[in-house]
N, C-alpha and C positions, 0 to 999 in steps of 0.2 A: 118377205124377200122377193127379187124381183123375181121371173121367171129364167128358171136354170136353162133350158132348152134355147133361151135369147140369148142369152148372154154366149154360152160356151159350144152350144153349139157341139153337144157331146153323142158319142156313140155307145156311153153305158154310164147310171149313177146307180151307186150302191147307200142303202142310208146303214151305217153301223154305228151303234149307240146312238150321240148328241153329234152323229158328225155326217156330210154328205160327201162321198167319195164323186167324183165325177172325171169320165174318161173321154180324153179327147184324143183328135187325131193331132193335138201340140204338143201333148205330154197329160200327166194326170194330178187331179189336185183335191185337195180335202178341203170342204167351207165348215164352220163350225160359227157356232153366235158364242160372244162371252160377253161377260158385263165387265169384267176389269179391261183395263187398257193394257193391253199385250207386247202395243207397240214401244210404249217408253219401256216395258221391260226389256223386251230385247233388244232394244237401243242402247238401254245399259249395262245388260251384259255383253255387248258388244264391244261397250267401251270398257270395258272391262276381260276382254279379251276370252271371252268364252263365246263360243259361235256354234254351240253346239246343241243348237235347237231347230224348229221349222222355221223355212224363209216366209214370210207373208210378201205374199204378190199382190194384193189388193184389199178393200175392203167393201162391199155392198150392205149397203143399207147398216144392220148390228153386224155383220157375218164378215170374218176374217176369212181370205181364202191362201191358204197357205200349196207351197208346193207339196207333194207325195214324199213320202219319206219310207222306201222297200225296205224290207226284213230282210236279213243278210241270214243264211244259211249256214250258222255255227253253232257247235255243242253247246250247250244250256251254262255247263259250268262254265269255260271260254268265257263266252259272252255275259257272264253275272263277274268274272270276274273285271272285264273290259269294262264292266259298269261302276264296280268299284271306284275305277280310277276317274273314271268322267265325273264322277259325286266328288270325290275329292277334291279334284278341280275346279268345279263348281263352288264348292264354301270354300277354298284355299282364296280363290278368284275373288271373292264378294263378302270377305269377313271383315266384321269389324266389331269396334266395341262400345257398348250403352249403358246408359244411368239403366240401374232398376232397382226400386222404392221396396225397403222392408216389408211393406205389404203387400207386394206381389209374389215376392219369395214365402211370404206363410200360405198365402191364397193356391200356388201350387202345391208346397207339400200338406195342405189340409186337405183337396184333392184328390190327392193320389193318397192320403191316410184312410179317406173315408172311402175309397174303392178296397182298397185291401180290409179295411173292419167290415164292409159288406159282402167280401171274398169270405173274409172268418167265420161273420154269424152266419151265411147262408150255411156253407159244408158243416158247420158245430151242427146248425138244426137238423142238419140231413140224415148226419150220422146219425144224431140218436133218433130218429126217423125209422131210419134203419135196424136198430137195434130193435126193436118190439117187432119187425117181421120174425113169425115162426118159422116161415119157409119163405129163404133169401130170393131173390129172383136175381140171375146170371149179371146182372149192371151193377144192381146194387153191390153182390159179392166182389165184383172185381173192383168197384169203390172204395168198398170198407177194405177190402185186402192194404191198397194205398193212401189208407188215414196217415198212419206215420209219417208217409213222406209230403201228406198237403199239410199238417203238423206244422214239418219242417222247413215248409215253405214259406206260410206263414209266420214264423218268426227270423228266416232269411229278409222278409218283405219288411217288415215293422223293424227290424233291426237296419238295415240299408238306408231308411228316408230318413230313421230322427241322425241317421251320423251325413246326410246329403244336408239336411237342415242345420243343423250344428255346423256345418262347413261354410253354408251358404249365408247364414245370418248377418256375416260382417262385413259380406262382399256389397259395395256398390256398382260395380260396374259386371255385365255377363256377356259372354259370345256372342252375337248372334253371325245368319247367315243368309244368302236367299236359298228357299226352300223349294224344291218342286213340288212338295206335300202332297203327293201321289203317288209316290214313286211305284212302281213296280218292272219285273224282268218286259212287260206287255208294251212299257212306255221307255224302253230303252231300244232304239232302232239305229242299226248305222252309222254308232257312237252319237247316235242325237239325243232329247231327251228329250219325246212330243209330250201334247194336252197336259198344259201349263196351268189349267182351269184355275186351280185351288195355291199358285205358287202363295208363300208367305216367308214375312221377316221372321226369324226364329232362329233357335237353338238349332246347332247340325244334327243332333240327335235328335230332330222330329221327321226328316226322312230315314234314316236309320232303322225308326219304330214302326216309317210305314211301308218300309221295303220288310223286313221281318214281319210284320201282320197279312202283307198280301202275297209272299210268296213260303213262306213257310214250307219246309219239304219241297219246294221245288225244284232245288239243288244244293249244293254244298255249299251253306251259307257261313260257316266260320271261316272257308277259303274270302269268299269277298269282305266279311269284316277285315281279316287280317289284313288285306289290300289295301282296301280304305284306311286303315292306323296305321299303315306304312306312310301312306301319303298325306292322311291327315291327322296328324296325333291329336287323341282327347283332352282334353283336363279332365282330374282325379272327379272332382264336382260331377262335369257332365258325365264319367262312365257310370258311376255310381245311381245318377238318374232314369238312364239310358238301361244297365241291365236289369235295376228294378221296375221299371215299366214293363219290358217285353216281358219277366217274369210273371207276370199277372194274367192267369190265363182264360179265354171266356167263360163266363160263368154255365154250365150244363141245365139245360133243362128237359128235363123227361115229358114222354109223349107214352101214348097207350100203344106202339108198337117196340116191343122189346127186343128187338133186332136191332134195330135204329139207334135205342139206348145205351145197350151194349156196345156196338161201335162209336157211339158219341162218347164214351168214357174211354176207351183205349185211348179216341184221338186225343182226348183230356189228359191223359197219364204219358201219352208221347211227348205231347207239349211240353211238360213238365223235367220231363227227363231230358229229351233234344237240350231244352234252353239250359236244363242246367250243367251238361256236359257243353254247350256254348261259352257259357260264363268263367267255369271253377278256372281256368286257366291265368284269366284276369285277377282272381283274388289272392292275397289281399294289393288293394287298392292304392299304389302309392301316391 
């Protein structure tokens, strides 16, 4: 890229992550490289009447230079619920609907079958892992204490996809949406929705899963679901996929410091319980 210093003529750049903040005495502005065209995106959501992203001011060289986009100073929940509504809007804004071939629909739910049979064998082999220790060590105890309930989940898991697959079998046509595919509370600024890097055509329930993957415990996220199915109701199909996906939780793996371990299984057994006082409300699935 060219040199920043010629061009802008600034009195401070900051580089945070893949992106370069630069401060001038005109105003402030972030340049970032992408490989997708940014521009026809938001040219179409544009036309589409969603404007609720960064303005690109320029482009040099690969580098989009967008205007600054300040963080507004409001409570956590507030602002995740504000975000709610701006997702809404967004797939309400850009839904439409597609051909999709029998074998697509098996290729996901084989998928997401063989993540949950690799959820299964892993914790089956653990436990009985487990069971021939003479003297438990504090991770493992608070594991096996919660066999029952990863059990339970496990067949919560396996019982959910083959009745999403049974549903989905006969359907030709699916949702989709455009997706910011990043989403998190970090990329929600001043009702905008910046670093679009990863947007894609999909199901609306693939930001949903990565707004729940990256903000987890960061606030009261049954408040911003609800928000969001106020403004955008599911089909039966997508919840069904939607809350057994988040149910699937990362798989633990143990390290030689038992401190570490222990707290990596509580946050296991949180997971678990959060997502399913998340769900039970929803069930059953009309």
């Amino acid at each position: 890229m060219k040199n920043l210093r010629e061009i802008f003529n600034p009195n401070k750049i900051t580089l945070s992550g893949k992106a370069t903040i630069v401060d001038t005495s005109t105003g402030k502005y972030v340049i970032k490289e992408h490989d997708k065209d940014l521009e026809s995106l938001f040219n179409y959501l544009d036309n589409r009447s969603f404007t609720n992203h960064p303005k690109i001011i320029d482009k040099i060289d690969n580098n989009y230079v967008y205007e600054y986009v300040d963080e507004n100073k409001t409570p956590i929940n507030q602002k995740a619920s504000d975000m709610a509504s701006l997702l809404a809007s967004l797939h309400y804004k850009t839904t439409y609907f597609t051909n999709i071939e029998k074998d697509n629909i098996k290729e996901i739910y084989e998928n997401i079958l063989d993540n949950i049979l690799y959820f299964e064998n892993y914790y089956n082999n653990l436990f009985n892992e487990i069971e021939k220790e003479e003297y438990m060590r504090p991770s493992y105890y608070l594991l096996i204490k919660n066999r029952a309930k990863v059990a339970s989940l496990i067949g919560f898991l396996k019982e959910n996809i083959e009745k999403w697959y049974q549903d989905m079998i006969n359907n030709d046509k699916v949702r989709v949406v455009y997706n910011h595919n990043n989403l998190s509370i970090n990329h929600y600024r001043n009702n905008n929705f910046i670093s679009w890097d990863n947007y894609k055509i999909d199901s609306p329930i693939l930001d949903l899963i990565n707004v729940y993957h990256n903000d987890f415990n960061k606030y009261d996220y049954e408040t911003f679901l609800n928000k969001y199915l106020k403004e955008f109701s599911l089909t039966k199909e997508e919840k069904r996929l939607f809350f057994t996906v988040i149910s699937i939780p990362k798989t633990t793996y143990f390290t030689d410091n038992e401190m570490d371990n222990t707290i990596m299984i509580g946050k296991f057994i949180d997971y678990i319980n959060n997502t399913e006082r998340l769900i039970r409300p929803h069930y059953p699935i009309d």
